[in-house]
N, C-alpha and C positions, 0 to 999 in steps of 0.2 A: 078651131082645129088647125095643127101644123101641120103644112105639106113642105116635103122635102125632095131636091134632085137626087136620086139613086146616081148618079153621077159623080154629085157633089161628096157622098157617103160612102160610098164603095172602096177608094182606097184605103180608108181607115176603115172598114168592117174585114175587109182581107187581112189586116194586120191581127197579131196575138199579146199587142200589149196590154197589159194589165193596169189600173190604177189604183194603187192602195194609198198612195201615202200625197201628203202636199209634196213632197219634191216629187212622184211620178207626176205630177200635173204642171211645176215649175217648172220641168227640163223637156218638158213638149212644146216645141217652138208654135205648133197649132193653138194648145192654148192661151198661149200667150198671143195671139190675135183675137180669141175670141174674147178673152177678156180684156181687151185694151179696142175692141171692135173695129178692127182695122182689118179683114180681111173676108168676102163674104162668102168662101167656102167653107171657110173654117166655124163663121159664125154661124151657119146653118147644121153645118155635122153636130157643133157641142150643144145648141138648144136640143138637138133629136138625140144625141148623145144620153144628156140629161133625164129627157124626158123617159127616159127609158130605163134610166138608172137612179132614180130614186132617192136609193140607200146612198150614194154617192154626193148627194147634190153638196151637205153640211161641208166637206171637207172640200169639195171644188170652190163655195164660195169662199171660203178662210184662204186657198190657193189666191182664187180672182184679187179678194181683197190687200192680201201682200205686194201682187204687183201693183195694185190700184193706188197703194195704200191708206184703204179705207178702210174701215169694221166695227160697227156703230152697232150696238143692242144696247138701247136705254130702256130702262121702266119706268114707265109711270106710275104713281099711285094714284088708284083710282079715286074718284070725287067719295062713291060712297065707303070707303074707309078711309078717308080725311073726315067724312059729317062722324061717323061713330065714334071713330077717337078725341073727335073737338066734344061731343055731348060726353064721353066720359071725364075727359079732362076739366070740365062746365059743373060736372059734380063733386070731381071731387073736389075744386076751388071752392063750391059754394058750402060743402061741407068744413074746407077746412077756415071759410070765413066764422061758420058759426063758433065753433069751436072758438078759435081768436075774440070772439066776439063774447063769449060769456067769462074767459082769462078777465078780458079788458074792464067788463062790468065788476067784477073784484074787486083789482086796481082800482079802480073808478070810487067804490066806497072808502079804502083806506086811505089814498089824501085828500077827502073828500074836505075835510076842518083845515086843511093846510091853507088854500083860496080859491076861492071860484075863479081870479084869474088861471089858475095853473089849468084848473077843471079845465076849463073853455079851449085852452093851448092842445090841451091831449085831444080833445075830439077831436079838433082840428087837424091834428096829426094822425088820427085814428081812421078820418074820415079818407086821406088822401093815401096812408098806407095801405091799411086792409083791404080797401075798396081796389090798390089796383095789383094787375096778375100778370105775367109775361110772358110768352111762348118762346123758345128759339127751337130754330130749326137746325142740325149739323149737318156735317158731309166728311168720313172719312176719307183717306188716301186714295186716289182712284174711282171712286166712285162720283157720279152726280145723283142731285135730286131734282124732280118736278113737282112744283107747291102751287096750289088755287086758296088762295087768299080769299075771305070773306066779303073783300069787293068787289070780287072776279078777276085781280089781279094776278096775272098767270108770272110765276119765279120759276126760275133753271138754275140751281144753286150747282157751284163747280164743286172741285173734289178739294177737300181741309180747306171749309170754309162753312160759315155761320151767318143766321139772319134774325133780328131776336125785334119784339115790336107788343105791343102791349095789348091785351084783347079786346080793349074798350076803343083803342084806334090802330087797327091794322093798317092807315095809311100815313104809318109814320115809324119807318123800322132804321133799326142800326144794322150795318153789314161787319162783317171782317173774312176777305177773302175776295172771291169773287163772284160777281151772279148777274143773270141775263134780267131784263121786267118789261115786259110787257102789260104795261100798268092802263085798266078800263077807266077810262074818262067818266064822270059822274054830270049825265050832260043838265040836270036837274037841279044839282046844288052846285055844282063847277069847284067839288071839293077837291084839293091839291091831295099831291102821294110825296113824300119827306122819304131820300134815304141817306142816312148818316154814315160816314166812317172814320170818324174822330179827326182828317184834315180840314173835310169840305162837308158843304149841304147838299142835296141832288134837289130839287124843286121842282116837280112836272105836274100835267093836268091830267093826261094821257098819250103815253107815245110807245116807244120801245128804244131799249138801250143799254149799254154794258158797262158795269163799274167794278176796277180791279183795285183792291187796295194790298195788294201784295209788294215786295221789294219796298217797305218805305215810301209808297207813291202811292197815289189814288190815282187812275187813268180812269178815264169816261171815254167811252164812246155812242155816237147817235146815231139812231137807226133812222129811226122816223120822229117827225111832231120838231118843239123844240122846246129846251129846259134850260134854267136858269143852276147856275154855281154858286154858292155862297163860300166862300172858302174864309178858313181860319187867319188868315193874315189882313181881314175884313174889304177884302174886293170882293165885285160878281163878277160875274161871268155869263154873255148868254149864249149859247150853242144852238147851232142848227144844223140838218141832217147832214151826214158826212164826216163831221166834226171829232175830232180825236186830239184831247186833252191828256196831259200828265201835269201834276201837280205834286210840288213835294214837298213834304210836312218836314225834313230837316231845313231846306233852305229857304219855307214860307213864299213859293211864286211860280207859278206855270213853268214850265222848264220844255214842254213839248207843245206846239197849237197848229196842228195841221187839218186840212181836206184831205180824206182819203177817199180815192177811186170806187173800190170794193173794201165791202164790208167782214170779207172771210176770212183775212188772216186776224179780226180783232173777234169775230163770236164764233171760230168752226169749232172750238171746244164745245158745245152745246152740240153738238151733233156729232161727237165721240171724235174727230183728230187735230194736229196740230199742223198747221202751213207752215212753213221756211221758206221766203223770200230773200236769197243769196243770206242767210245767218250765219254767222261763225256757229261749232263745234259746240262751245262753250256755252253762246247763247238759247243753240236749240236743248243741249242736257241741262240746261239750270230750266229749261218749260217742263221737262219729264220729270227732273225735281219739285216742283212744286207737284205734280201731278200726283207720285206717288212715294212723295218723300225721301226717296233716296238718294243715296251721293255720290258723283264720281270723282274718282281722281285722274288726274291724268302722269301716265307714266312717262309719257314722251309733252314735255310743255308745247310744242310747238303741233299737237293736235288741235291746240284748244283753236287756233286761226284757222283750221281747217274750213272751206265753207260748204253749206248745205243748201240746198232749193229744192222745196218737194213736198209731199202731206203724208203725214205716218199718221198711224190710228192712236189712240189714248189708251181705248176699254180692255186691250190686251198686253200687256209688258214686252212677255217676251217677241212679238209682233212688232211692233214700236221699237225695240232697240235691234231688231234685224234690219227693219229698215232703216236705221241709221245708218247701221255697220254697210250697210249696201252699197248707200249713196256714198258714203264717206273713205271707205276701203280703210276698215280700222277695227280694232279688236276689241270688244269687250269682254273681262272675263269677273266675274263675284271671288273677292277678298273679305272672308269675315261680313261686315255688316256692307261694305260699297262695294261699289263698281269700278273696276280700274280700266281704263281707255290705254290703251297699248295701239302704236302705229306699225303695218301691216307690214 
């Protein structure tokens, strides 16, 4: 039960202001203590505030969240429509093996007098084609997905980005883009989990960890446990927690190997925003580009050095570029298909 000081509540119960909109609630300097919790009259009025106003609550937290700026509603898919979709997709592969399978016995009789070497070659090839089948997962613009893997293996695929892996060994997938793994240890067989993205290898037993193969680079980072690199210019690499790799597929050799402090400005994408740590302008809109594909131009060049320090939310556009504009005191306005950055 909440009790409140009629004290602390009465000056704002005497008042007749109204609140309809996020900006009645931006431009109340009250709320702005009670969402940043910095003042304890204030934070006592809007809990009772709240509690009272119900119908209010959705558009005071999208308020809270701007100044905060957080705003995170992710979905998960739940386990049991992952099993029903994996047993329908299970049918129809094994239907469509059959199928392939009686083509092939066809074939099979007509160069049947050509040689039994040829014979022998085809099964061969018959056995390793048909036999295997491949899942991929996508992720439109803006969007992420949460995936439970068949060996408990929990994935947070980002937004335009892909995970593709083969149904007889879900512990060996290819990425393109980017995705968080929290990959379960197989403490019985100590079977490893492979994830590919055409520069480097990822290698683990069980840990957790984030690999970005956007901009021409493969970046890693490690959460927990530790993993071994295999990279395409034939060195390893081993990583322990903290560890934050870039690796670049045009110049063939790590280009970034540092310890990082905190882990938030490398996975707060999984939990709907983006950190700027002192970023240029330019830096922080080419992360919203990837996010939601779009492009800005700048009309004044000398926005792009502009710098930013703060956390905008992902899951809502127009959210995320107010907060830019906020921090940065700069215009955006929609030309046609981009965005044009104009200085204030």
């Amino acid at each position: 039960m909440l009790y409140i000081d009629i004290q602390l509540v009465l000056p704002y119960l005497m008042t007749k202001r109204t609140y309809n909109s996020i900006h009645d609630f931006l431009n109340d300097p009250s709320f702005k203590n009670w969402a940043r919790n910095s003042q304890l009259s204030d934070i006592s009025f809007w809990d009772f505030w709240l509690k009272n106003n119900p119908q209010k609550k959705d558009i005071a937290y999208e308020a809270r969240d701007i100044l905060l700026g957080i705003n995170f509603k992710k979905t998960a898919i739940p386990e049991e429509k992952l099993n029903i979709e994996w047993n329908k997709l299970e049918t129809k592969l094994k239907a469509t093996q059959k199928r392939e399978k009686n083509i092939f016995k066809m074939k099979y009789f007509k160069v049947f007098s050509v040689a039994a070497s040829i014979l022998l070659i085809s099964l061969g090839v018959y056995a390793i084609f048909f036999n295997t089948s491949y899942i991929t997962h996508k992720t439109a613009y803006g969007e992420t997905l949460d995936l439970k893997l068949k060996d408990g293996t929990s994935v947070t695929l980002n937004s335009n980005s892909s995970i593709r892996y083969n149904t007889n060994d879900v512990r060996n997938v290819s990425l393109k883009g980017e995705a968080y793994f929290k990959v379960n240890k197989k403490e019985t067989t100590n079977a490893k989990f492979w994830v590919n993205t055409g520069d480097l290898k990822v290698e683990v037993y069980g840990t957790e960890f984030n690999v970005n193969t956007k901009k021409k680079k493969t970046k890693v980072y490690l959460e927990e446990g530790n993993i071994w690199l295999t990279m395409n210019n034939g060195k390893s690499k081993k990583m322990l927690p903290g560890n934050y790799i870039e690796y670049s597929s045009e110049e063939q050799k790590i280009i970034v190997d540092k310890k990082l402090i905190s882990n938030e400005e490398q996975t707060s994408w999984k939990n709907g925003k983006l950190i700027f740590n002192n970023y240029t302008l330019e830096e922080a809109l080419n992360k919203v580009t990837e996010t939601y594909g779009i492009k800005f131009v700048h009309k004044h060049p000398e926005t792009k050095e502009f710098l930013i320090t703060g956390i905008v939310p992902t899951t809502n556009l127009d959210i995320c570029l107010n907060a830019i504009k906020k921090s940065t005191n700069i215009i955006i306005k929609k030309e046609n298909t981009k965005l044009v950055v104009y200085k204030k």
